[in-house]
C-alpha positions, 0 to 999 in steps of 0.5 A, spaced: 808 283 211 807 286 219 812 291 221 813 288 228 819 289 231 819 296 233 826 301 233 827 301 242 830 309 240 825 311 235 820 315 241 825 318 244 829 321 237 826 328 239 829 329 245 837 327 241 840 333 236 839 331 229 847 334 228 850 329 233 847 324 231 850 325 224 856 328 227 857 320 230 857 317 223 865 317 222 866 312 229 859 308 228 860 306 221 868 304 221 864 297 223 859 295 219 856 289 223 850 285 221 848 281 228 842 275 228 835 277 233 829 273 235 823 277 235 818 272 239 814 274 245 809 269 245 814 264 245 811 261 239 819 257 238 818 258 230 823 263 229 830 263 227 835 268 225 843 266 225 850 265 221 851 258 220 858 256 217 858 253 210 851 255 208 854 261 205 858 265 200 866 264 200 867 269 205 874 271 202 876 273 209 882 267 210 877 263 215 873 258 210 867 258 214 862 261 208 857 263 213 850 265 211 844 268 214 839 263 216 832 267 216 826 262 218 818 262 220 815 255 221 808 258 222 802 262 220 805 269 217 799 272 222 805 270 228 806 276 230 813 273 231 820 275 226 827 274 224 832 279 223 838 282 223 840 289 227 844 292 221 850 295 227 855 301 224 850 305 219 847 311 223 849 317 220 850 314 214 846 317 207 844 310 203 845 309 196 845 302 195 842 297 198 841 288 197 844 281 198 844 275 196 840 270 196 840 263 195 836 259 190 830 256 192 829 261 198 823 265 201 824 271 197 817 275 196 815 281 196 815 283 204 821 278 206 827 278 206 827 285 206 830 292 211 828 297 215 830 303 216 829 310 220 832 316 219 834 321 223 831 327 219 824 323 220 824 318 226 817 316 226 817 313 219 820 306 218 822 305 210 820 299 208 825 298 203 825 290 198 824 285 196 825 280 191 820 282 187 821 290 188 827 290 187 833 288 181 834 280 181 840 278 177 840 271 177 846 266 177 850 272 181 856 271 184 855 264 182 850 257 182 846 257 186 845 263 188 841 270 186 844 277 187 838 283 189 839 291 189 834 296 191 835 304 190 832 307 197 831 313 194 825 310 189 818 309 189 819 303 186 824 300 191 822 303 197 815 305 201 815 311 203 822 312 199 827 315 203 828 323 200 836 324 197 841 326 203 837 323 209 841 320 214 840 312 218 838 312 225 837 305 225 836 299 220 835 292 220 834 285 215 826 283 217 822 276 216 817 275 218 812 271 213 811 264 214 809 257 211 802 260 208 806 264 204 808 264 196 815 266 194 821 260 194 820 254 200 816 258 205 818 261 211 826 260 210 831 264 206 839 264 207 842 269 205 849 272 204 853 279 202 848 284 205 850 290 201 850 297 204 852 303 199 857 297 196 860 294 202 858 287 202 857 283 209 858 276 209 858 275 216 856 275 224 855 273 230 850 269 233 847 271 239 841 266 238 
């Protein structure tokens, strides 16, 4: 596990008032939106981040276009190369509960998939919080086929470092960056769906990839 894809605000936090940012959280967090990004400057074109309609969840939107979040490194974990997905609509918001679903069979290992997350009271320290094996797994949820995940971001036993009650996000996002030579499902690919921040599922996105 590398934290590769660094946070483009996070050095300049100390120049931003901390009580703005929080004072921000009531208009950036009425959408939460999970958008796909590629984090591949050696052009290596082993990496794939997307919603890809029919491979998830029902999405109960109306559409039927049950999209899930393909996260794929076809290539060493070494790679210095990531999928992920910017979490949109969560600064200034304190974390209770965090997870998703994942498909059976999917790369689900201890370092991938799993979320990022700095915090406004303490910009230079990413928490790196999941996965699967630090995390509570319920099998056969929401049905076949498919397992449910849930992490506390305040505990040592989900996050590393935990993140103390009652700080608040800067940013956050869904990384994956182990590859083929790693244990955990098929290698290097996981789909998941209904990625949960504080009991709000998101089941869906756009894809710029």
């Amino acid at each position: 596990m590398k934290l590769t894809k660094l946070f483009s605000v996070a050095g300049v936090v100390a120049t931003i008032g901390a009580t703005a940012l929080i004072q921000s959280a009531a208009a950036d967090s009425k959408k939460l939106e999970v958008r796909p990004f590629v984090y591949d400057p050696g052009k290596t074109h082993i990496i794939v981040s997307k919603w890809v309609k029919n491979l998830g969840l029902n999405d109960n939107n109306g559409k039927k276009n049950n999209k899930g979040l393909l996260l794929s490194k076809t290539g060493p974990t070494a790679t210095n190369a990531e999928a992920g997905a910017d979490i949109r609509g969560v600064k200034g918001m304190t974390l209770t509960e965090l997870g998703f679903d994942f498909r059976d069979g999917s790369h689900c290992s201890g370092g991938a998939p799993r979320f990022n997350v700095v915090t406004v009271e303490d910009p230079t320290t990413t928490h790196v919080i999941g996965s699967c094996t630090n995390g509570t797994v319920t099998p056969e949820t929401p049905e076949a086929g498919w397992s449910r995940v849930r992490f506390d971001p305040t505990s040592a036993a989900n996050a590393f470092p935990p993140i103390p009650a009652g700080q608040h996000v800067l940013q956050m996002n869904i990384a994956f960056d182990e590859g083929t030579d790693t244990a955990g499902g098929t290698p290097g690919m996981a789909v998941i769906d209904n990625i949960d921040i504080n009991g709000t599922l998101i089941g869906s996105g756009t894809s710029d990839n």
